[in-house]
Structures are given as C-alpha cells and as structure tokens.
VOPAGU-2260 file (C-alpha; in pm, 1 decimal, decimal comma):
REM VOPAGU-2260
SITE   aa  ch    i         X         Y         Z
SITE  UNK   A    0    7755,2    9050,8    9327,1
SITE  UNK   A    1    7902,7    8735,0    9228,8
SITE  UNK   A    2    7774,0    8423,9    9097,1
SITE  UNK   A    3    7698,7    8115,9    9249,6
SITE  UNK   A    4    8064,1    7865,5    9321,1
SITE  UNK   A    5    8171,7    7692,9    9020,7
SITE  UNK   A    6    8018,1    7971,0    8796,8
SITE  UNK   A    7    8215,3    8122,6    8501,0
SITE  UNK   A    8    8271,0    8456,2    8725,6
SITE  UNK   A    9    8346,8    8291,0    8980,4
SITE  UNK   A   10    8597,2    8062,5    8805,3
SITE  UNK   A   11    8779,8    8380,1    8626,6
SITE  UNK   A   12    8804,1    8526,7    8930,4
SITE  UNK   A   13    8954,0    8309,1    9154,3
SITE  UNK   A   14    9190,5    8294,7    8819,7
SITE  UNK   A   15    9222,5    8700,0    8876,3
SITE  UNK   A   16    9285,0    8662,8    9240,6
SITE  UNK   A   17    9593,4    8442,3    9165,9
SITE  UNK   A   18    9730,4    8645,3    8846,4
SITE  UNK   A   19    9727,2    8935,6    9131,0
SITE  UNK   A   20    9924,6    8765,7    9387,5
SITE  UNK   A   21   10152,9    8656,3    9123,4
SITE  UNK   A   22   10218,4    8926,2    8882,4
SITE  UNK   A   23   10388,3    9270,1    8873,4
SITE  UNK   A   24   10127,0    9482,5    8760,4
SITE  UNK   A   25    9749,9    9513,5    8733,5
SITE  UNK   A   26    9802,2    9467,4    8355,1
SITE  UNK   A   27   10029,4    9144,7    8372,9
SITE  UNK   A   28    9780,5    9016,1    8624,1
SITE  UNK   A   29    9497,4    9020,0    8361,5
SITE  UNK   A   30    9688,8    8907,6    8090,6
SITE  UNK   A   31    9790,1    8603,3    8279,7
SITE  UNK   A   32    9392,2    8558,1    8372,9
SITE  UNK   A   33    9267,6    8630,8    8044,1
SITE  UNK   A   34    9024,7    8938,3    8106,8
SITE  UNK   A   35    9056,8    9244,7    8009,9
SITE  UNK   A   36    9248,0    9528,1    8233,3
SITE  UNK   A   37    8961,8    9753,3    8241,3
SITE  UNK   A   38    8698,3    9478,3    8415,8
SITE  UNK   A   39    8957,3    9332,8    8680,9
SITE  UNK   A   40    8999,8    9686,8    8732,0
SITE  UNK   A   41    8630,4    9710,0    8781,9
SITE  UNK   A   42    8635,8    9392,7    9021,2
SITE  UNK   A   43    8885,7    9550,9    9210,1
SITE  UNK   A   44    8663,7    9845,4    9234,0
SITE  UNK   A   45    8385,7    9617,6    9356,7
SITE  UNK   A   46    8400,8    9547,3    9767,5
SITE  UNK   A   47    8305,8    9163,7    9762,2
SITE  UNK   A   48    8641,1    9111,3    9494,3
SITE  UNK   A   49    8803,9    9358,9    9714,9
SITE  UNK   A   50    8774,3    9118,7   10005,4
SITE  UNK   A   51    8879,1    8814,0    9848,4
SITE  UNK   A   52    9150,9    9004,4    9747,2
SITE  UNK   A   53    9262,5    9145,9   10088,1
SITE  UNK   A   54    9203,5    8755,5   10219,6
SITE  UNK   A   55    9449,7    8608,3   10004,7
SITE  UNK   A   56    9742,7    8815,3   10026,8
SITE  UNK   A   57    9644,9    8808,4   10406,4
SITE  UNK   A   58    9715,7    8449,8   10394,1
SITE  UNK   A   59    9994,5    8478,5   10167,7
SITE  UNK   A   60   10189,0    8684,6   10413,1
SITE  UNK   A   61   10070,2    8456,7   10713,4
SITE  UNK   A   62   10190,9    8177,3   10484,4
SITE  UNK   A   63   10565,6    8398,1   10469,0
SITE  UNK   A   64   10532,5    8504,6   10846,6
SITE  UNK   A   65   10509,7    8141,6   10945,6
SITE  UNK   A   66   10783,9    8045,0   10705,4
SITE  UNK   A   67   11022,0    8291,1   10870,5
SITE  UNK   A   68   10947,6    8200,1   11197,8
SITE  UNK   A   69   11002,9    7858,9   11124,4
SITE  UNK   A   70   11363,2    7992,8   11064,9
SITE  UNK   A   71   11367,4    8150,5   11346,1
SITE  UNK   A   72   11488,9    7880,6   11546,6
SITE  UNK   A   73   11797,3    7818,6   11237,6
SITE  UNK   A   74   11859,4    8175,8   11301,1
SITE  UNK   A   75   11933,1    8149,8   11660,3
SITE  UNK   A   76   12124,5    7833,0   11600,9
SITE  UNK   A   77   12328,2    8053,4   11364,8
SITE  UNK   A   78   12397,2    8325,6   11655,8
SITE  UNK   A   79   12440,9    8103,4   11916,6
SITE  UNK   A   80   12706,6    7944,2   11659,4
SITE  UNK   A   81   12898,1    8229,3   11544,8
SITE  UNK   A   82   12848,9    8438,3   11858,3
SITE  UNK   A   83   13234,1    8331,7   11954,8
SITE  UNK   A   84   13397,1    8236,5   11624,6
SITE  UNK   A   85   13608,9    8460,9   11402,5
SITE  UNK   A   86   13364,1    8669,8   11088,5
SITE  UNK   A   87   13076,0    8461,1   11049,4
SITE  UNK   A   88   12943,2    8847,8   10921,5
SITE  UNK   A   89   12704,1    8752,7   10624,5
SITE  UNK   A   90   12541,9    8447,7   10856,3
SITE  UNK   A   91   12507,3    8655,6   11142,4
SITE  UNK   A   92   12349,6    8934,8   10942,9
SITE  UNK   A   93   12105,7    8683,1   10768,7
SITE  UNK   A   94   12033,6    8556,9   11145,5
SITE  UNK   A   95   11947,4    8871,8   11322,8
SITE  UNK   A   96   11710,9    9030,7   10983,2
SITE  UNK   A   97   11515,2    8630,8   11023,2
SITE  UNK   A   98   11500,4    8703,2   11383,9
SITE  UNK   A   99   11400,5    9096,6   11323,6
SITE  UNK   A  100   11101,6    8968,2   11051,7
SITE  UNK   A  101   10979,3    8709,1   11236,9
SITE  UNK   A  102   10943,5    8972,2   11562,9
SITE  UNK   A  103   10828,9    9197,5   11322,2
SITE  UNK   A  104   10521,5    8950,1   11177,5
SITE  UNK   A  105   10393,2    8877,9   11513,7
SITE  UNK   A  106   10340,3    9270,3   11591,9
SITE  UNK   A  107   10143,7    9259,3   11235,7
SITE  UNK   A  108    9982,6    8972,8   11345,3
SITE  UNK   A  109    9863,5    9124,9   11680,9
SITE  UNK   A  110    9758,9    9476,7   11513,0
SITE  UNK   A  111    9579,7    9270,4   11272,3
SITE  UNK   A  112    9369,9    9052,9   11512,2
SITE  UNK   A  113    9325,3    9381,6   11732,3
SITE  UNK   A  114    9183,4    9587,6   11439,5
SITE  UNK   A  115    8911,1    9314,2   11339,2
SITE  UNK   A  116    8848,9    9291,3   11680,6
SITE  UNK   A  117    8786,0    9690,3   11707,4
SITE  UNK   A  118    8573,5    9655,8   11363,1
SITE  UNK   A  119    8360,8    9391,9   11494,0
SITE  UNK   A  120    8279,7    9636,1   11800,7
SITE  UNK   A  121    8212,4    9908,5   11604,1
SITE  UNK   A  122    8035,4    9707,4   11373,6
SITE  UNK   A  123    7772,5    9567,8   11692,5
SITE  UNK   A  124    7739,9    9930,1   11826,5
SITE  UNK   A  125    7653,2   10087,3   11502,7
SITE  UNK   A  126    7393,7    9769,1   11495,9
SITE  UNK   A  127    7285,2    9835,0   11869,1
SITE  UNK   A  128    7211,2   10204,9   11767,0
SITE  UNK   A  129    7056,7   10121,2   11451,5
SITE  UNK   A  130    6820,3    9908,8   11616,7
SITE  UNK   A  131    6794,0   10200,1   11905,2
SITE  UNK   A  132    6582,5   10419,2   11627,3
C-alpha cells in the first residue's frame, strides 16, 4: 500500500508514473526516476500503482483525443477547401486521417465509459450476493 501524500513513496512514484508516460522502455523510465528497474517493476506488479498508472495514460490519450478533435473542425475546413481545387493530395490526406482519429476516439471514449459502467454493475451484484450469504 502506499504512503500517506507528500511521502517519499509517494513522491518517487508520481516521479515513476511520469518517467513511464515519457520514456521508451521500462528501463529508461526508471533511470529517468531514479529507482531501480527491478522495484518499478514491482510497483507495476502492485494493483494500487497499476491504477495510477492506467489513470494517467487514460488522461493522456483523452488529453490527445481532445487535441485531435479540436482539429477536427481545421480538417473539415481543409476538405471543404480542397474538395474542388486541383491536388491538394497531402492536405486532404492529413484531413480525412484527423477526421478518421477523432471518430475513432469517441468510439474509445464510449467503450470506455460503457465498460466502467458494466464493472460498476458487476461490481454491486457481486456486493448484493455477498451480502445475500
């Protein structure tokens, strides 16, 4: 379990967490956060870490999603643009895969919210049963 906020721990993990969303590897990751390989290997193993790890590159992708969608409205500017003019190829390409990830991170979105929302239900009827015995 980890310490209390503000605790070393804590503090060397939140350090891990970002070395992991910005690194290649495991092993670059805690290099850059100055433990050793083998115990953020063990936090990763651990299922509180494990959370805050899922969390954050949650929100980093939300973070992308919403940046993409943002240029979503650029992209159809773009189309709308170059839907008449003579090879516009590269911008009209770059236009429809902005408009293709943005479509795509809402479905993500959705199957994300609709899986916690299936976890949660499972979670209160294994709780319902539980208290059944």
């Amino acid at each position: 379990m980890t310490a209390g906020h503000g605790s070393k721990r804590s503090q060397r993990e939140d350090a891990a967490l970002g070395a992991l969303l910005s690194e290649a590897t495991i092993a670059e990751a805690a290099k850059k956060s100055g433990i050793s390989e083998s115990t953020l290997l063990r936090w990763l193993a651990e299922p509180s870490f494990k959370a805050r790890y899922r969390d954050a590159r949650r929100q980093v992708v939300e973070s992308v999603i919403g940046r993409l969608q943002q240029g979503a409205n650029e992209a159809v500017d773009a189309l709308t643009r170059n839907h008449t003019c003579g090879t516009p190829a590269v911008e009209v390409s770059a236009a429809k895969a902005v408009l293709d990830y943005a479509v795509k991170g809402v479905e993500i979105l959705d199957l994300a919210e609709r899986i916690e929302q299936l976890e949660q239900t499972a979670e209160l009827n294994a709780t319902s049963r539980e208290g059944g015995r």
